[in-house]
C-alpha positions, 0 to 999 in steps of 0.5 A, a space after each residue: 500500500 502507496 501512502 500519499 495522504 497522512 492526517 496527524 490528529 494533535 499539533 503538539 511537541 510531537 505531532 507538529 515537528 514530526 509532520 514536519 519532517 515527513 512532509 519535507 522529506 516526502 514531498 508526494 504525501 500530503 500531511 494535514 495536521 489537525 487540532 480542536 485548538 484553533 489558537 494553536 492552529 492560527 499559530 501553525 499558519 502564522 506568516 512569519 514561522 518564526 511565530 509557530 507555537 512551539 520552539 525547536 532549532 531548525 524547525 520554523 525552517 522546515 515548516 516553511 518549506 513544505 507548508 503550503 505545498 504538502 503540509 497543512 495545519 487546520 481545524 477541519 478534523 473530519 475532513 482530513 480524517 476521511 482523506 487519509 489513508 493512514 492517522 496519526 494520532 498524537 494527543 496529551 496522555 497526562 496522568 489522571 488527575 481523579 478516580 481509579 489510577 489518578 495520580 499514576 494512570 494514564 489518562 485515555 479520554 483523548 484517545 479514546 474520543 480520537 477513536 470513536 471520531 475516526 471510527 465514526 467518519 472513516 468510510 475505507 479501511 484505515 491505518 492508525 497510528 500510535 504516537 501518543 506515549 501509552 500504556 501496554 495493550 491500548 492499541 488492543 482497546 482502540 481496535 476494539 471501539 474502531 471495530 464495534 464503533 465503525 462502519 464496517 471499514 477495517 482498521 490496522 492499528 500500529 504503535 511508532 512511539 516518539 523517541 524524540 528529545 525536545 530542544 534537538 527534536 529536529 536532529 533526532 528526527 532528521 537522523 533517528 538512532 532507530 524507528 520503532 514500530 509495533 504491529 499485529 503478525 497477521 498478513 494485514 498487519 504486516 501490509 500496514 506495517 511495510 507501509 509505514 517503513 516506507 514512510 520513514 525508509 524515504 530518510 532513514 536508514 532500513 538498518 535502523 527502522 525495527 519492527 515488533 508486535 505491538 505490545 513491545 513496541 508501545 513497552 518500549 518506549 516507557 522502559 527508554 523513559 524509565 532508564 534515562 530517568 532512573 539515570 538522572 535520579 541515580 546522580 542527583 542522589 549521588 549529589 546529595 552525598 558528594 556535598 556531604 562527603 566534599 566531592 564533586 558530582 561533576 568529576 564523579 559523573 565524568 569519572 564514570 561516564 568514561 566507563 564504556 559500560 556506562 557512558 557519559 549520557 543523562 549524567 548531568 547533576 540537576 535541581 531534577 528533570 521535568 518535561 512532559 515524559 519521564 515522571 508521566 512514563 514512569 507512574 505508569 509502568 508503576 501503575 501497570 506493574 500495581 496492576 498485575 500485581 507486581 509490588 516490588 517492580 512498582 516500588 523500584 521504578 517509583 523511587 525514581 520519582 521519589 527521588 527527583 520530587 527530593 532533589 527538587 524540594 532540597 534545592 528550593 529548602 537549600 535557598 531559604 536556609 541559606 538566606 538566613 532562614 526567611 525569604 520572605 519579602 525577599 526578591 528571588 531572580 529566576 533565570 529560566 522556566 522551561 524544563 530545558 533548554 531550546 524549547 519552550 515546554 514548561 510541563 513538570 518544569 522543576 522550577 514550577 515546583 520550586 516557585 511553588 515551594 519559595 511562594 509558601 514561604 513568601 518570597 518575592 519571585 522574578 523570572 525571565 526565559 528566552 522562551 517562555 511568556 508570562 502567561 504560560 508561568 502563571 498558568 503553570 503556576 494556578 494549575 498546582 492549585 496551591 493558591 489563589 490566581 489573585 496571590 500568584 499574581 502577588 508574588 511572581 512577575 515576568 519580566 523581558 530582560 534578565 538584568 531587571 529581574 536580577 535587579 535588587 534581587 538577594 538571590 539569583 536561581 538558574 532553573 534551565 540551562 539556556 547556554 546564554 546565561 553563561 554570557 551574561 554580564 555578571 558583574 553588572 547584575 552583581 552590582 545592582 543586586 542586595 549583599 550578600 549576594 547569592 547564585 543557586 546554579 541548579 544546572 551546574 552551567 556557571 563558572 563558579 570560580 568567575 563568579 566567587 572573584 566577583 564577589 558572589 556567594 554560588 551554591 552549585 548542585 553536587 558540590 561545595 564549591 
């Protein structure tokens, strides 16, 4: 099967860049990406790319080329449902926020109404496609509304989990270390298979495009997760250890990532991971192993979490201690608020968590992010439900320009690693900030010994500067 028509239902960090991708590199498919948020739409079409919803290097370029030509962003849900032959869906998963499973399980509605939408409109057979991270066997589930739902049309469904890391999602994409992508064993099911190859074969490498089934391609994904979490939380707890013991986490990572077992990857000490992933995927590989029973794999992969929730209440608690034990009324600069750098992706950002953690203790808080707006800060902030909209807007303010939010500031917090913090000129905000002067490089980014010649007091994660 020829596929020259892909509809990608969501125009999120996933669906959006990897549409992208495969319009510019298969200018004989037409990519129609769709999306109920017509705010998110309208960005998608802005005539200046540079205004496209979300930030990754290099792709307000690709969506420049093809958009127009093969690439489409629209509203127009059931029409592009119908003219595709092959559907991607690729909505939110968040974790439940209410009943059975919530705070762990993933959250199906979306997928399941994407289903029963497709299952509705579809009059010809269809290929689905899983992009959306999810749990073990839901491909089973969605087969199961699209057959007792549909039109009598027959559907294949497949599992092709993102392996993409937001901030080099372009590059990933462009040059992927494998496409994963799970399918039933029947004759038809390997047909949709060889049709989605052929996709991805028009740039990637057969050597590196794996077939499975589907269950252990949709498992896959959440172990990858799991491991590069676990990874983070094992040398943020070995942090704690080397600011007792007078080691440096930084030497003690490079020491081991020179190990070739071990690698030098996901070893950078941190105030703690964020993004829209790795604690999502790793409270529901606990939830599933709760579910069939499995207590002690379901506490092992939950540390991993425990430990990251840790690392971010220490580096918040860390501050107020520091500061003589009060902060409150005084004036925190944060410098960063997306949960890395290169993107504007502020989901499960460790610095929500402790701005949260700094506004119950009544400090005053400044933020400035290249790419974030004040808007996603609050909304951010309001969804913890800690306290009323009315009191964030008390105690936090985003401003434009980094030397204004340090400006008068006890404290300066570097919450992402944005490579233009480390440009900065540091005497200037050194010299407009309250003494005792105090940096928190919760990234590990900064020149420690620069800044202590200045004059600053810097508290580095890790080490006893």
């Amino acid at each position: 099967m020829k596929i020259t028509n892909i509809c990608c239902i969501g125009a999120g960090y996933v669906g959006g860049p990897t549409m992208a991708i495969i319009a510019q590199k298969c200018p004989h498919i037409k990519v129609t990406v769709v999306d109920l948020n017509a705010e998110r739409i309208v960005a998608w079409n802005d005539e200046n790319v540079e205004n496209i919803p979300i930030y990754e290097p290099g792709l307000s370029g690709l969506v420049a080329e093809a958009r127009g030509r093969n690439l489409f962003f629209s509203t127009e849900v059931d029409k592009a449902i119908d003219e595709a032959q092959m559907i991607f869906i690729s909505v939110n998963t968040p974790t439940k926020t209410y009943g059975l499973g919530k705070g762990m399980a993933a959250d199906l509605k979306y997928i399941e109404l994407c289903a029963r939408q497709i299952a509705g409109i579809a009059k010809n057979d269809k290929i689905v496609v899983e992009k959306s991270t999810l749990p073990v066997r839901t491909a089973e589930a969605i087969k199961s509304i699209l057959e007792n739902t549909g039109n009598g049309v027959h559907f294949q469904i497949l599992s092709n989990p993102e392996f993409l890391a937001e901030g080099t999602a372009v590059q990933d994409l462009l040059q992927p270390d494998r496409v994963l992508i799970g399918g039933e064993s029947s004759p038809e099911g390997q047909e949709a298979i060889q049709a989605l190859v052929d996709v991805y074969a028009n740039w990637v490498p057969q050597e590196r495009i794996l077939t499975t089934n589907v269950w252990s391609s949709e498992l896959s994904k959440l172990t990858a997760n799991a491991f590069l979490a676990q990874r983070v939380s094992s040398i943020n707890a070995m942090s704690e250890l080397c600011e007792k013991t007078g080691a440096d986490v930084n030497e003690v990572a490079r020491a081991i990532g020179m190990d070739s077992r071990i690698g030098p990857k996901f070893l950078k000490s941190s105030v703690g991971f964020g993004g829209s992933c790795f604690q999502k995927d790793i409270l529901n590989l606990v939830y599933i192993a709760k579910s069939y029973g499995l207590h002690e794999v379901a506490d092992y992969w939950e540390q991993v979490i425990i430990m990251n929730d840790h690392q971010k209440r220490r580096f918040a608690s860390n501050i107020v201690q520091t500061l003589y034990n009060t902060v409150s009324g005084k004036k925190i600069a944060f410098l960063g608020w997306a949960f890395k750098k290169d993107t504007n992706d502020t989901r499960e950002s460790a610095a929500i968590y402790v701005s949260d953690y700094l506004l119950n203790e009544q400090a005053n808080i400044a933020v400035f992010d290249p790419q974030v707006k004040e808007k996603q800060v609050l909304s951010d902030l309001d969804y913890l439900q800690t306290r009323s909209p009315e009191l964030n807007r008390k105690g936090i303010q985003v401003m434009e320009d980094p030397y204004e939010v340090c400006r008068g500031a006890h404290a300066v917090a570097i919450l992402t690693e944005w490579d233009e913090f480390r440009e900065y000129d540091w005497q200037k905000i050194y010299d407009n900030m309250q003494k005792p002067a105090f940096v928190f490089d919760g990234r590990n980014i900064l020149d420690t010994a620069k800044l202590g010649a200045i004059g600053f007091i810097v508290q580095s994660v890790g080490s006893t500067n």
